[in-house]
Structure formats: structure tokens, C-alpha cells
N, CA, C and O of each residue as an XYZ file, in Angstrom:
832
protein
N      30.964     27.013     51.871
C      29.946     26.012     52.214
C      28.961     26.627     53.199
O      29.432     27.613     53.766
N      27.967     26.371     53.483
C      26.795     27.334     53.674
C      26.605     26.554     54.863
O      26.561     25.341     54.655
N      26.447     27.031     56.386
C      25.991     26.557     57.282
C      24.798     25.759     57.492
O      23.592     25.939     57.327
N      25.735     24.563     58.023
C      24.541     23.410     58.366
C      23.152     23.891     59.390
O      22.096     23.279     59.547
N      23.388     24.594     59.716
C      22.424     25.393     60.777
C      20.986     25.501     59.757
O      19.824     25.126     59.920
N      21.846     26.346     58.424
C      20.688     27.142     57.413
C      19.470     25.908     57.155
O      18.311     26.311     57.054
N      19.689     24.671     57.068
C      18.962     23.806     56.647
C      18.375     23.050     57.451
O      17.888     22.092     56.851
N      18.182     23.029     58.581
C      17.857     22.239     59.598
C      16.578     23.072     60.152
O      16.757     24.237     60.506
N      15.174     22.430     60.237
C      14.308     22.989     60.579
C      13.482     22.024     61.347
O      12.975     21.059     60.775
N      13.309     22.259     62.726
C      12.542     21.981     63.467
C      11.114     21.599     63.270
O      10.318     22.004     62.423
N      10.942     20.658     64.315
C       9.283     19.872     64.234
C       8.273     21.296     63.711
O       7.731     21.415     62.612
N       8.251     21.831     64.336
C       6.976     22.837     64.650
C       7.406     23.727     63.239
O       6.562     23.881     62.357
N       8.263     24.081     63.153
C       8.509     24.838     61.667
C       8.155     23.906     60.444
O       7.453     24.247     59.492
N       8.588     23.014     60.571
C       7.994     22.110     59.628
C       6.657     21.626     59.129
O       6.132     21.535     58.020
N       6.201     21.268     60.743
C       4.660     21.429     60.285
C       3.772     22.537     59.342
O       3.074     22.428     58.333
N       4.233     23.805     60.336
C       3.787     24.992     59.712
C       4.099     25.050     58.140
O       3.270     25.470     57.333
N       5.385     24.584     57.778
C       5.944     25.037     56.675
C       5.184     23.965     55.363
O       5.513     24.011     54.178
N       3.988     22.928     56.026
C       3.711     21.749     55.068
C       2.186     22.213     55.337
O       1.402     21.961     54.421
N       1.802     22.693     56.188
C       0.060     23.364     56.360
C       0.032     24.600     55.109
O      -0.838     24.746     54.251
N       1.021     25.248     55.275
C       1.050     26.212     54.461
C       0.897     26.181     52.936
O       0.192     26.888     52.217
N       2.083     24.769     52.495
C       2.170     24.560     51.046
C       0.839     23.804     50.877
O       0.358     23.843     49.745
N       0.245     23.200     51.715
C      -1.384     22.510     51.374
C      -1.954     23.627     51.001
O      -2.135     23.710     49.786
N      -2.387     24.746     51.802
C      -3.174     25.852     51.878
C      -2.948     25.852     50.491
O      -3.714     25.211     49.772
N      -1.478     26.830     49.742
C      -1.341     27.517     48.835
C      -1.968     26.460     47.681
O      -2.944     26.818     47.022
N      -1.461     25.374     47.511
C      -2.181     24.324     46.474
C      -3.916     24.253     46.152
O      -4.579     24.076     45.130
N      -4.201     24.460     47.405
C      -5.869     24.762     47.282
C      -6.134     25.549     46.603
O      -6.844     25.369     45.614
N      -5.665     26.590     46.925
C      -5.996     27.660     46.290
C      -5.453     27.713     44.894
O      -5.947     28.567     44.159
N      -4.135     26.622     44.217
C      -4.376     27.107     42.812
C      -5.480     26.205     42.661
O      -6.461     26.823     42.248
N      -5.735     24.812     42.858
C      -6.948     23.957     42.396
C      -8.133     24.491     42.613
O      -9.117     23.795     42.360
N      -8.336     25.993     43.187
C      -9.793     25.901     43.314
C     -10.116     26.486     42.032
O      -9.238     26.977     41.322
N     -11.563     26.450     41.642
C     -12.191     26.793     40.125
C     -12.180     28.456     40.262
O     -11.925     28.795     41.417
N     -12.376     29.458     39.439
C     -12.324     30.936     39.278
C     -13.788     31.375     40.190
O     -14.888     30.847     40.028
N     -13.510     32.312     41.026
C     -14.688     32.834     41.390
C     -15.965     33.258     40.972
O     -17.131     33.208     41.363
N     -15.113     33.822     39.755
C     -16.101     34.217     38.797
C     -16.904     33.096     37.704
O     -17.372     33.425     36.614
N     -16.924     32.120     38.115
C     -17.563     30.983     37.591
C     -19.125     30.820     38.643
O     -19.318     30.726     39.855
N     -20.095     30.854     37.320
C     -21.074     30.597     38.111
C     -21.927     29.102     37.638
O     -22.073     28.745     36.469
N     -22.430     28.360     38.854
C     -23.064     27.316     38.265
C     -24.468     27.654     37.908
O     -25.208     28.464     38.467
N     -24.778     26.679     36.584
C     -25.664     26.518     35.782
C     -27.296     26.464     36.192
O     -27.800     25.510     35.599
N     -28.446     27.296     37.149
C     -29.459     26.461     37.416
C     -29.505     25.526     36.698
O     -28.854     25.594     35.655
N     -30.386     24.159     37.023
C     -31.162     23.559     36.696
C     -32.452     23.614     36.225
O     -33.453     23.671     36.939
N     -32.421     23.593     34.601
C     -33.459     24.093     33.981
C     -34.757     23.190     34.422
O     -34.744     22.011     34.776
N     -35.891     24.080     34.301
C     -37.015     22.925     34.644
C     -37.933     22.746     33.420
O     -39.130     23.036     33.420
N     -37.138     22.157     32.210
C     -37.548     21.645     31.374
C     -36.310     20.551     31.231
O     -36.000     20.093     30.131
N     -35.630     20.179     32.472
C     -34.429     19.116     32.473
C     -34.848     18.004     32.760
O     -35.086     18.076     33.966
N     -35.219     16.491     32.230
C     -35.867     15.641     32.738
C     -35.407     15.253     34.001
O     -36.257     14.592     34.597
N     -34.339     15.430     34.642
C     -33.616     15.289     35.888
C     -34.132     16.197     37.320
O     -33.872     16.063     38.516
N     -35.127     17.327     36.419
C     -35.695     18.355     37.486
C     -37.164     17.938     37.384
O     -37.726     18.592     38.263
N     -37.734     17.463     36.989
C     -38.922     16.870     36.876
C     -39.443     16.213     37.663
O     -39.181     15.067     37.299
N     -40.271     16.139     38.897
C     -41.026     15.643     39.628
C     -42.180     15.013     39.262
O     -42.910     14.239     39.882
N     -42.238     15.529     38.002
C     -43.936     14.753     37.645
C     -43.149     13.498     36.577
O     -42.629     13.723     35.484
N     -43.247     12.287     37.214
C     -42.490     11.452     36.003
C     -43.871     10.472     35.703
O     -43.755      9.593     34.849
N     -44.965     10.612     36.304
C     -45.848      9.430     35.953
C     -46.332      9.441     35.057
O     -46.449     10.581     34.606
N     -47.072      8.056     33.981
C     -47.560      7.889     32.560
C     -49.207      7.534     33.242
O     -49.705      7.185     34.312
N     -49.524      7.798     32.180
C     -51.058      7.631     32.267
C     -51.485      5.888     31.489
O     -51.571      5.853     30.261
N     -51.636      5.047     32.005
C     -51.411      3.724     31.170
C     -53.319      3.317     31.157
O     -54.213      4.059     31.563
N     -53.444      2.148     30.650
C     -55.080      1.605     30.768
C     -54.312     -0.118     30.749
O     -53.443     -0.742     30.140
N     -54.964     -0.243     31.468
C     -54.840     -1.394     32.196
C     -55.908     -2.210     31.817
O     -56.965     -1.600     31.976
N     -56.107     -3.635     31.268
C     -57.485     -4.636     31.308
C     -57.344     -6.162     31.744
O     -57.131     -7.178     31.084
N     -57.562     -5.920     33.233
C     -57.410     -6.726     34.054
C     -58.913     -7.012     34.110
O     -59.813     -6.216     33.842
N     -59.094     -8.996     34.725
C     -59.908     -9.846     34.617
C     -61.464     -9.032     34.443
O     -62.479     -8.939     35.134
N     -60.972     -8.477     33.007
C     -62.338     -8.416     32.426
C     -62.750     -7.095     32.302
O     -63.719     -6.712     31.646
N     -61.908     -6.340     33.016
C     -62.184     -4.621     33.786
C     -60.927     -3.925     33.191
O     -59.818     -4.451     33.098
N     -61.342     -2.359     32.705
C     -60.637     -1.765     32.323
C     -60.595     -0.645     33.505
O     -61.461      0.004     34.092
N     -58.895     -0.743     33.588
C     -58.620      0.618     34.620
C     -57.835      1.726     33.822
O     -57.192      1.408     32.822
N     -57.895      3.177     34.318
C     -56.452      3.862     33.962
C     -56.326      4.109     35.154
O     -57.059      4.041     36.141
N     -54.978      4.502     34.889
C     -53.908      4.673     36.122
C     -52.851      6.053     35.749
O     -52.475      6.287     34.601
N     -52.565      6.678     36.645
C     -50.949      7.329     36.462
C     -50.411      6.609     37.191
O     -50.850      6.159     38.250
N     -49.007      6.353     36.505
C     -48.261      4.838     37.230
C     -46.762      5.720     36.988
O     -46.465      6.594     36.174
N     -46.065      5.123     37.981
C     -43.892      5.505     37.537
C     -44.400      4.538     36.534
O     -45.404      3.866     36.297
N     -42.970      4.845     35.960
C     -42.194      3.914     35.014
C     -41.706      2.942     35.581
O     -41.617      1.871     34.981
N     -41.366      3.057     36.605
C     -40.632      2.081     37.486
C     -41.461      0.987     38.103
O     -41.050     -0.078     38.564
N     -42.852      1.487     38.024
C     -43.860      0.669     39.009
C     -43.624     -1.068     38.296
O     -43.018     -1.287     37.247
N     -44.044     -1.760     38.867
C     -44.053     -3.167     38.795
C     -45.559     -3.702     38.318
O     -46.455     -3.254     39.034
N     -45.961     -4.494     37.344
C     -47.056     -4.964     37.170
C     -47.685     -5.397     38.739
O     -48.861     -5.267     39.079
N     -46.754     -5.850     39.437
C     -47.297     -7.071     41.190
C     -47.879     -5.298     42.039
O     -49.045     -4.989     42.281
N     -46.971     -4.678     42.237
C     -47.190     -3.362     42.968
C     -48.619     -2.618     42.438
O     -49.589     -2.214     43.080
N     -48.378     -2.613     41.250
C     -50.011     -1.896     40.609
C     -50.810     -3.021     41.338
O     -51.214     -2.733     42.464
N     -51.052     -4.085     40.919
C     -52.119     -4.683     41.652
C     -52.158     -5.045     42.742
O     -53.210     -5.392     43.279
N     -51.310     -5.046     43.173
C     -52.059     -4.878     45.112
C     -51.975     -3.915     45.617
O     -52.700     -4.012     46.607
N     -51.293     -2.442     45.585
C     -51.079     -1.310     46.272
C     -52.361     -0.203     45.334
O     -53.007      0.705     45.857
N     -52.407     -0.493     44.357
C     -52.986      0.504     42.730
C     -54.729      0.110     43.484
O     -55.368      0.852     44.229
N     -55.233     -1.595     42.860
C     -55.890     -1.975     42.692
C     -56.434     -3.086     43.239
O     -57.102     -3.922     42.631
N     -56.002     -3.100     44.964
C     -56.661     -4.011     45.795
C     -56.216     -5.492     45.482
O     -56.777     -6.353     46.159
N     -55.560     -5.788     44.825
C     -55.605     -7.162     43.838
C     -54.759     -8.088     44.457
O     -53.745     -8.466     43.870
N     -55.069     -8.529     45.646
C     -53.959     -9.053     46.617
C     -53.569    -10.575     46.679
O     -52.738    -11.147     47.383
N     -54.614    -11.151     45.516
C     -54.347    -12.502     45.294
C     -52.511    -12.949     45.157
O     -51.707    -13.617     45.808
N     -52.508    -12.198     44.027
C     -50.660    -12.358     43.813
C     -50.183    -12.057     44.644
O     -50.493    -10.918     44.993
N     -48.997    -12.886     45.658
C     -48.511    -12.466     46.292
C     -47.439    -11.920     46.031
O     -47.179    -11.893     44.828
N     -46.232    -11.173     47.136
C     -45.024    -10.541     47.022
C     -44.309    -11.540     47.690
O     -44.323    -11.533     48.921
N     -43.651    -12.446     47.048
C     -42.561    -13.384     48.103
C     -41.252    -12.827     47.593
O     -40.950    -11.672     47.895
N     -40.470    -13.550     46.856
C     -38.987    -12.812     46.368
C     -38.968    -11.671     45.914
O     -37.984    -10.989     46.202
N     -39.484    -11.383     45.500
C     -39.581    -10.313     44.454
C     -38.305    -10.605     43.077
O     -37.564     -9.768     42.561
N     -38.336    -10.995     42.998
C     -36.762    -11.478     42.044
C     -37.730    -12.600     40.878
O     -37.157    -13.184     39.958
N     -38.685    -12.687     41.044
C     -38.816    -14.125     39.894
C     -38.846    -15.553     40.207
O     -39.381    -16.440     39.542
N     -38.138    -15.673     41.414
C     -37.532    -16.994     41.066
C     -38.623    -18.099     42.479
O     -38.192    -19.038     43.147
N     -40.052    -17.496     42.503
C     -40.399    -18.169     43.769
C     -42.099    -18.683     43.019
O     -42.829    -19.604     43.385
N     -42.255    -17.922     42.157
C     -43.412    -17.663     41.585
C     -44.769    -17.057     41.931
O     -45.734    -16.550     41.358
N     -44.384    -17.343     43.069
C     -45.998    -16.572     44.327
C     -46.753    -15.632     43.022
O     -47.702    -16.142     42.426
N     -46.400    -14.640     42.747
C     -46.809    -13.623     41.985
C     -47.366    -13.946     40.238
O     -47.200    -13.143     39.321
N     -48.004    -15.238     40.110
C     -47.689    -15.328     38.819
C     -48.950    -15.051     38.321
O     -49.879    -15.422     39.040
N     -49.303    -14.359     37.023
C     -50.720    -13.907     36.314
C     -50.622    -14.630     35.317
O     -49.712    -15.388     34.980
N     -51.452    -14.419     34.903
C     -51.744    -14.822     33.047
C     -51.660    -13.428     32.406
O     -52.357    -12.541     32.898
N     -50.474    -13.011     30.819
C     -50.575    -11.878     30.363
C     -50.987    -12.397     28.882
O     -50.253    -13.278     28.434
N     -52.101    -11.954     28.032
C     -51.714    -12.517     26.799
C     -52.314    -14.090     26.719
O     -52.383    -14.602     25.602
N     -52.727    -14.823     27.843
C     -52.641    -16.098     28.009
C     -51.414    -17.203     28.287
O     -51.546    -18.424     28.200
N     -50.239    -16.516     28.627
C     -49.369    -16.496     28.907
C     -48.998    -16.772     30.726
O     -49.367    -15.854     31.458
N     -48.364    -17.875     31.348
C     -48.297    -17.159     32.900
C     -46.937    -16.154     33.006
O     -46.139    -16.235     32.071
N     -46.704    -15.409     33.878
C     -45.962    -14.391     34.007
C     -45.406    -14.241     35.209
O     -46.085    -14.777     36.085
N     -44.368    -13.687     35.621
C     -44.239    -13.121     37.147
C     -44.480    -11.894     36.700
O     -44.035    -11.355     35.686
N     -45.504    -11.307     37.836
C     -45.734     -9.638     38.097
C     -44.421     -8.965     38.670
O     -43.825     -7.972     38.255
N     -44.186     -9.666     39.579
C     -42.925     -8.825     40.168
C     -42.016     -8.498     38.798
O     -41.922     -7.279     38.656
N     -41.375     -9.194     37.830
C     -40.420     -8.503     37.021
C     -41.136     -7.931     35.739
O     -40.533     -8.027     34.670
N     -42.346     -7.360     35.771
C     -43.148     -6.980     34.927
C     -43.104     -5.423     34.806
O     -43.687     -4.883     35.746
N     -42.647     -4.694     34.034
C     -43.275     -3.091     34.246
C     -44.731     -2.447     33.866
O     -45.038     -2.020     32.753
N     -45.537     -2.467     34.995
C     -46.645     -2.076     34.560
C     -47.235     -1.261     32.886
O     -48.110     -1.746     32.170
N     -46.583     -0.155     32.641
C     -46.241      0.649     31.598
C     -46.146     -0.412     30.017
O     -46.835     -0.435     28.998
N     -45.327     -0.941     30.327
C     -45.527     -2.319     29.173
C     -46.397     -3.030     28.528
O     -46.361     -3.536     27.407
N     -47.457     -3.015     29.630
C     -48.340     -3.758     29.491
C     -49.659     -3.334     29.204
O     -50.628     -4.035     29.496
N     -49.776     -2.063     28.566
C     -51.158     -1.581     28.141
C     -52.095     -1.915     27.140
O     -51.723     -1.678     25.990
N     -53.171     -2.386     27.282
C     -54.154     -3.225     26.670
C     -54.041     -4.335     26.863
O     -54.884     -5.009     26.271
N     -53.433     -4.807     27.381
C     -53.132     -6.394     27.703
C     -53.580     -7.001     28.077
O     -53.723     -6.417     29.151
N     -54.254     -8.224     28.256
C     -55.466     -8.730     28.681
C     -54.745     -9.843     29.974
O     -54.273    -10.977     29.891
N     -54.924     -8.951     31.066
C     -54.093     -9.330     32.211
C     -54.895    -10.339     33.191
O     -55.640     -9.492     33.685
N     -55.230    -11.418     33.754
C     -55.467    -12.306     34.128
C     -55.256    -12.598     35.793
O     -54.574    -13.623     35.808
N     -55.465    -12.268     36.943
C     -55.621    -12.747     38.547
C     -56.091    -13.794     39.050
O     -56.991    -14.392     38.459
N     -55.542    -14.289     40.362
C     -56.118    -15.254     40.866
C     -57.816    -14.917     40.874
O     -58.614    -15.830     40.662
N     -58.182    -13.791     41.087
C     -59.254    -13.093     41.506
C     -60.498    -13.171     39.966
O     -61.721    -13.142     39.827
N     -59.379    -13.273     39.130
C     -60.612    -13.440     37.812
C     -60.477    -14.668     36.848
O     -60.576    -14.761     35.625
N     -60.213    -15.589     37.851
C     -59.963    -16.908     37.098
C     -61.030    -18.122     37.386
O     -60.887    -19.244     36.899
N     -61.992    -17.792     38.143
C     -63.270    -18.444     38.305
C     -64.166    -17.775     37.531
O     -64.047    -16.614     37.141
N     -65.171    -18.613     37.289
C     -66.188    -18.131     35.717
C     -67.293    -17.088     37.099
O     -67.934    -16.302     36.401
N     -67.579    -16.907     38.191
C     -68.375    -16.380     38.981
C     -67.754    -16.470     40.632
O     -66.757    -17.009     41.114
N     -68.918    -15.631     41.227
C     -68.368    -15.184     42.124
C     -68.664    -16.899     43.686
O     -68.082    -17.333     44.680
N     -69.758    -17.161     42.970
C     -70.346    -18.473     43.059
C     -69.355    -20.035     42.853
O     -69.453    -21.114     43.438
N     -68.590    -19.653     41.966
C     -68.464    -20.745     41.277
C     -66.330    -21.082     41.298
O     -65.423    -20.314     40.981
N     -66.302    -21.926     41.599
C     -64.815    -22.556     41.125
C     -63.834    -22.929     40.209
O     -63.728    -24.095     39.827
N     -63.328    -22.302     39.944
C     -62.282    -22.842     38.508
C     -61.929    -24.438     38.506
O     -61.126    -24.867     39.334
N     -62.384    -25.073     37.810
C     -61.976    -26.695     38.165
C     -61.118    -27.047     38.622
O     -61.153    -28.125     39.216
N     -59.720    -26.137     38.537
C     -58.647    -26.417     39.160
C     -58.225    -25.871     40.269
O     -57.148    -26.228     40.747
N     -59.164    -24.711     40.994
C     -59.315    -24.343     42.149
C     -60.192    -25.819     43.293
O     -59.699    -26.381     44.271
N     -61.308    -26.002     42.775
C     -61.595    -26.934     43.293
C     -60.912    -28.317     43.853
O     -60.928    -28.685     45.028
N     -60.297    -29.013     42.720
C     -59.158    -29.767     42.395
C     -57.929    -29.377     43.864
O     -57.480    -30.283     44.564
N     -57.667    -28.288     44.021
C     -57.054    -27.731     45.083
C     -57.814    -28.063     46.386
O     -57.111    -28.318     47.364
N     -58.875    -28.088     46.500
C     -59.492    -27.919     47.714
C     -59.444    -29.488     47.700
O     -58.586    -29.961     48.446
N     -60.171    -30.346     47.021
C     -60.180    -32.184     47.155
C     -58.706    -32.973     47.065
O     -58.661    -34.128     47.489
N     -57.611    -32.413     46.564
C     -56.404    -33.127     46.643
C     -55.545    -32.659     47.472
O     -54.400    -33.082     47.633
N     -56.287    -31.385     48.271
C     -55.046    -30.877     49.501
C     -53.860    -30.756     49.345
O     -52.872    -31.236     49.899
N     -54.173    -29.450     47.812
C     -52.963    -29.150     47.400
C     -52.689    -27.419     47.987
O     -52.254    -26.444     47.375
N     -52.982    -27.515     48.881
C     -51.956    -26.342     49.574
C     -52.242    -26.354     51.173
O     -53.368    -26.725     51.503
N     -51.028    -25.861     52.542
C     -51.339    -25.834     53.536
C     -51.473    -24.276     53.858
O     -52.587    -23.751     53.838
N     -49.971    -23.319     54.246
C     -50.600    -22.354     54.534
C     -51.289    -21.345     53.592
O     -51.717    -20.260     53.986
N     -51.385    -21.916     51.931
C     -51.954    -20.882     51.087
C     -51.592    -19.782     50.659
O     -52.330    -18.984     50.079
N     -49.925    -19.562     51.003
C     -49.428    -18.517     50.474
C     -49.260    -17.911     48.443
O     -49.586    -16.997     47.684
N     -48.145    -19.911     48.497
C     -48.501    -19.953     47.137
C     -49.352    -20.376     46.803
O     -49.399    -20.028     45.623
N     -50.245    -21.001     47.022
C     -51.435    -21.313     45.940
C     -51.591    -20.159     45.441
O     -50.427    -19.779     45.309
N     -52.335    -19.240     45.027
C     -52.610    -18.402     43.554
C     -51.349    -18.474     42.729
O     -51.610    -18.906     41.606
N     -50.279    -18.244     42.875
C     -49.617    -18.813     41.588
C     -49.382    -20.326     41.481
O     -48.746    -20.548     40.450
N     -49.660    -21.462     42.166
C     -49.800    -22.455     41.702
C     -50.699    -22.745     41.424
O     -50.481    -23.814     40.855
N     -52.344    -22.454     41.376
C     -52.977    -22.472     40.524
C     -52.993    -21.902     39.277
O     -53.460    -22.555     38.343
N     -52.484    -20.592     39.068
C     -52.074    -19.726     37.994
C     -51.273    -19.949     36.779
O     -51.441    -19.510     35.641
N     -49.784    -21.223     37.572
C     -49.288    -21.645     36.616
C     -49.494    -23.142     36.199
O     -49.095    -23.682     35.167
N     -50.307    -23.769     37.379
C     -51.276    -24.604     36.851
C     -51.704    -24.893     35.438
O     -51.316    -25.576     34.490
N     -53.210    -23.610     35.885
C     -54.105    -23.733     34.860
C     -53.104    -23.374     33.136
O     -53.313    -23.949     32.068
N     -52.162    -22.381     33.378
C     -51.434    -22.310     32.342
C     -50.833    -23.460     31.556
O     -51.178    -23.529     30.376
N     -49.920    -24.451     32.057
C     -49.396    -25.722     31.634
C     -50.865    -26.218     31.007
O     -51.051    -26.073     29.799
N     -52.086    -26.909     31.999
C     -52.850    -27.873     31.391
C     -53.613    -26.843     29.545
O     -53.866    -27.303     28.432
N     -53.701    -25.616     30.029
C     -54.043    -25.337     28.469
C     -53.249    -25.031     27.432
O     -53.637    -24.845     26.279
N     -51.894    -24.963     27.910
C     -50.977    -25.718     26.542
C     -50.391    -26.617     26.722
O     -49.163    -26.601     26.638
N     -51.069    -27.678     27.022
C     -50.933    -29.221     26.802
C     -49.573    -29.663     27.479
O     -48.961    -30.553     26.888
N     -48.994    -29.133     28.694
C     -47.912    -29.737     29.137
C     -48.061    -30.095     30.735
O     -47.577    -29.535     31.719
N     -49.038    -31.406     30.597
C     -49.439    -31.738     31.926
C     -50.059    -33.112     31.750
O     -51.069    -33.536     32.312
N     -49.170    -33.827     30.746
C     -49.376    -35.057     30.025
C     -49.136    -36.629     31.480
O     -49.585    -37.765     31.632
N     -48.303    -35.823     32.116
C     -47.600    -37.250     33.102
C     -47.257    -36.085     34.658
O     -47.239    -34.877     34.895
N     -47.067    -37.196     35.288
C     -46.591    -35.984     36.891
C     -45.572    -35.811     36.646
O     -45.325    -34.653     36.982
N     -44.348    -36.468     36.046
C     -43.077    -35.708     35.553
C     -42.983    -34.718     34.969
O     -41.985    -33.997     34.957
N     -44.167    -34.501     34.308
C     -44.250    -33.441     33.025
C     -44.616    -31.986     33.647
O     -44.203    -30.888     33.272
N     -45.633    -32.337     34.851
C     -46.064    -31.236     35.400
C     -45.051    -30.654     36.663
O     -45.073    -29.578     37.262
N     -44.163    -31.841     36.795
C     -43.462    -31.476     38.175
C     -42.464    -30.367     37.041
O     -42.713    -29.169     37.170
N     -41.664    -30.656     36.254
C     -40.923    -30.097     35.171
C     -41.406    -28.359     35.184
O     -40.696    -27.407     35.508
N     -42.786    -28.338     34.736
C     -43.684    -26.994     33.960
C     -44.114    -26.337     35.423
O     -44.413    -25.147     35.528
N     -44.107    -27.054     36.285
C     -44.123    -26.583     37.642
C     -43.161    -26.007     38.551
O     -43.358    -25.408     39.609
N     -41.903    -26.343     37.853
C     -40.764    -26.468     39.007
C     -40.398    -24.867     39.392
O     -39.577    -24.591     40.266
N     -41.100    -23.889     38.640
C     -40.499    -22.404     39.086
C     -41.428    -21.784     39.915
O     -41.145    -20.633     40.244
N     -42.650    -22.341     40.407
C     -43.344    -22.200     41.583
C     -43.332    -23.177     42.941
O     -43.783    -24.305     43.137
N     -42.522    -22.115     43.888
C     -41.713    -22.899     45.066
C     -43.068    -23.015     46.105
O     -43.749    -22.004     46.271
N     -43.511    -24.574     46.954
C     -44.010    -24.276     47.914
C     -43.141    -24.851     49.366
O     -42.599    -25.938     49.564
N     -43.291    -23.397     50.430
C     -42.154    -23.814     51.461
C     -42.808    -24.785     52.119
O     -42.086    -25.423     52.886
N     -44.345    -25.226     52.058
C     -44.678    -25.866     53.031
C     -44.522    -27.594     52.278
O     -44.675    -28.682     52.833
N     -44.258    -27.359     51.207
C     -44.289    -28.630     51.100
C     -45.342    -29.522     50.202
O     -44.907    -30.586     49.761
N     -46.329    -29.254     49.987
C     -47.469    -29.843     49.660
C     -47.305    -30.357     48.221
O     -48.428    -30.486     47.733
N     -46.520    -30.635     47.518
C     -45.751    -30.489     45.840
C     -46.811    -31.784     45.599
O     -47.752    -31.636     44.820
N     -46.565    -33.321     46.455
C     -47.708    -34.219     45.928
C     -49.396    -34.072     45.445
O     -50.083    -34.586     44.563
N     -49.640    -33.024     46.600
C     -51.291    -32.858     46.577
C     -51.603    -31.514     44.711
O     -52.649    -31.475     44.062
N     -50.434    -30.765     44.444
C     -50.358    -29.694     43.630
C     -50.252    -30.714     42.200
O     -50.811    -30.413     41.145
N     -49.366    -32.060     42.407
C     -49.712    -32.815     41.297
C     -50.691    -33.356     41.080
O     -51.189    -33.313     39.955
N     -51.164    -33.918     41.933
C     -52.363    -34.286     41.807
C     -53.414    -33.915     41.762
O     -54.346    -34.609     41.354
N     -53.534    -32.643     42.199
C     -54.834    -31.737     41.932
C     -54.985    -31.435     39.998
O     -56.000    -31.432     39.302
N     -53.662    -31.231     39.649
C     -52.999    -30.760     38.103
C     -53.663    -31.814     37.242
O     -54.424    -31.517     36.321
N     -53.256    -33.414     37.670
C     -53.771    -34.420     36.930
C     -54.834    -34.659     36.759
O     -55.343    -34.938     35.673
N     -55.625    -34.559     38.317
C     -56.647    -35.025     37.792
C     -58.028    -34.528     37.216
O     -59.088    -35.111     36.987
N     -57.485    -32.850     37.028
C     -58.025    -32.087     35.920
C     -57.828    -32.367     34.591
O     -58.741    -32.185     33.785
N     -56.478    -32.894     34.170
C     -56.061    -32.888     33.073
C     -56.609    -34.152     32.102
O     -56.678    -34.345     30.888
N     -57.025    -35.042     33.542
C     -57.367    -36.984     33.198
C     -59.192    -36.714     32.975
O     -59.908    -37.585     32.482
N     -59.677    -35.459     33.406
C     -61.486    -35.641     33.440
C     -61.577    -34.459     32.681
O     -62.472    -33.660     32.959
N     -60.518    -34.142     31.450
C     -60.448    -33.509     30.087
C     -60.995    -32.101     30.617
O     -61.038    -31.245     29.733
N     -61.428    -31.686     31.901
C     -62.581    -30.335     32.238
C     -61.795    -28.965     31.589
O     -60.619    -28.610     31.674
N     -62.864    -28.413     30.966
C     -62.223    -27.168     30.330
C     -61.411    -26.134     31.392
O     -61.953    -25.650     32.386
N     -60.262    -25.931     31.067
C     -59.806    -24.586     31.966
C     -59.514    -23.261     31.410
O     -59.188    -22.337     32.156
């Protein structure tokens, strides 16, 4: 029987003796020296710094081009791109409406829009929705006599998705408009004066 002595190993030997078997394990897991990694080709779309598209843009009435990301946002092109600061940036998510255009004749949120998408598109601003520089969109006006906004943040997309509802005909009753309205949030409150500005465009038939 083999002395109990032989098997008994002390703190400090032990340690040593478990640093060691780590060490040796490393070293089988490490990869062959002679392995070399791959540059990164620069025809790799992953090495590519130049990722921007060249798009044309036809906003209220005006044709732009642009080099834009892919990533860019219809809302970002127009206020950072193209001065266009009517739309505002509130959520950014969709769900507040601040940001809303006309695409197509269509209202839209810019924020979940990819600029790139949208080429030739006949894109629509608070900024080009009056017939002159002179002159008031009936339902801008309508805004100003029914004191439908206080601090004016959202108004351009509640006029925006406004004027959208009354020209496809869904602005029949204030239920109807509160309904076609309900995805443009105002924090201040003003929701009575925004119906009523809506109606009583919709009741004096005025073209929008």
C-alpha cells in the first residue's frame, strides 16, 4: 500500500499544480501559428465606407438630388438635407404624428420612411401646402380662426393629416375626424379647436 504521504499535496502545490494544467490547455486550444488571417478585401461590402445612393427627390414642387445612406430617414433628409423644418422630430417611432407629409397624396410619417424609397415621388411639406408665399391653405387659416393649436409644435402634421382626411372624404362628422385624427397626438391639448378648424372647412365645401 503506497504511502499516504505520496498523495497529499499542499495549498501552494496545488495551486501551482491547477495554474499549470490551465496554462497547458491554452495552449492545446490555441489556433496553429502558422495560420494567417484573411485581409479584408476592399471590394467587401463590409469594408466599404462609401455606402451612399444618389436618389432625386420631388418635394413641394422642386426637384432635388441627393447622396443619401440607406439608412437615412425621409424626416432627417428634410430637415438636416434640405432645411425643411416644418415636420417635426417628436417620437421618432410613428406613433405621435408631428412628422407627417403627404407621399403620393397619401399622409405619411417621415420618421419611418426611408428616404431611398421614395424616388420620384411627389413628396408634399407643411412648407408647400399653401398655393403662395402670400397666401393660406384654407385649412391653415381655419387653424388660425378656430385656435386650433397653442404651442405649435404639432400643428404641421395636424394640418397635414388634416388636409389629408377632408380630401378623401373622411371628415363627414367630429367623430369621424376625431377617429382619422386620432394618430396625431397634441400634448397641449387643443383637440376641440383641431375639430373644428377640420369641419368647418369641410361644411364651406373650400377646395383643399
Amino acid at each position: 500500500m503506497a504511502n499516504q504521504d505520496t498523495y497529499l499535496i499542499d495549498g501552494s502545490n496545488r495551486r501551482w499544480f491547477l495554474k499549470q494544467s490551465t496554462a497547458l490547455t491554452g495552449l492545446f486550444l490555441m489556433p496553429p501559428l502558422a495560420a494567417k488571417s484573411t485581409p479584408l478585401s476592399t471590394e467587401s461590402p463590409m469594408a466599404s465606407t462609401d455606402t451612399k445612393r444618389s436618389i432625386t427627390l420631388k418635394i413641394n414642387r422642386k426637384t432635388y438630388k441627393l447622396d443619401v445612406e440607406p439608412r437615412e430617414t425621409l424626416l432627417d433628409v428634410l430637415r438636416e438635407r434640405l432645411d425643411l423644418t416644418g415636420s417635426k422630430k417628436g417620437c421618432d417611432h410613428g406613433q405621435c404624428g408631428a412628422c407627417t407629409v403627404h407621399v403620393e397624396g397619401r399622409q405619411a410619417n417621415a420618421c419611418l420612411l426611408l428616404a431611398v424609397m421614395h424616388q420620384n415621388q411627389e413628396i408634399t411639406t407643411i412648407e408647400g401646402l399653401a398655393p403662395s408665399k402670400n397666401q393660406l391653405h384654407p385649412l391653415q387659416a381655419a387653424f388660425v380662426k378656430h385656435d386650433g393649436y397653442q404651442c405649435g409644435f404639432c400643428t404641421p402634421g395636424q394640418i397635414m393629416s388634416g388636409v389629408a382626411i377632408l380630401r378623401q372624404g373622411h371628415a363627414k362628422s367630429a367623430d369621424e375626424i376625431r377617429e382619422w385624427m386620432s394618430g396625431n397626438i397634441c400634448r397641449c391639448g387643443a383637440y376641440s379647436g383641431i375639430v373644428e378648424a377640420i369641419e368647418s372647412v369641410q361644411k364651406e365645401g373650400k377646395t383643399v
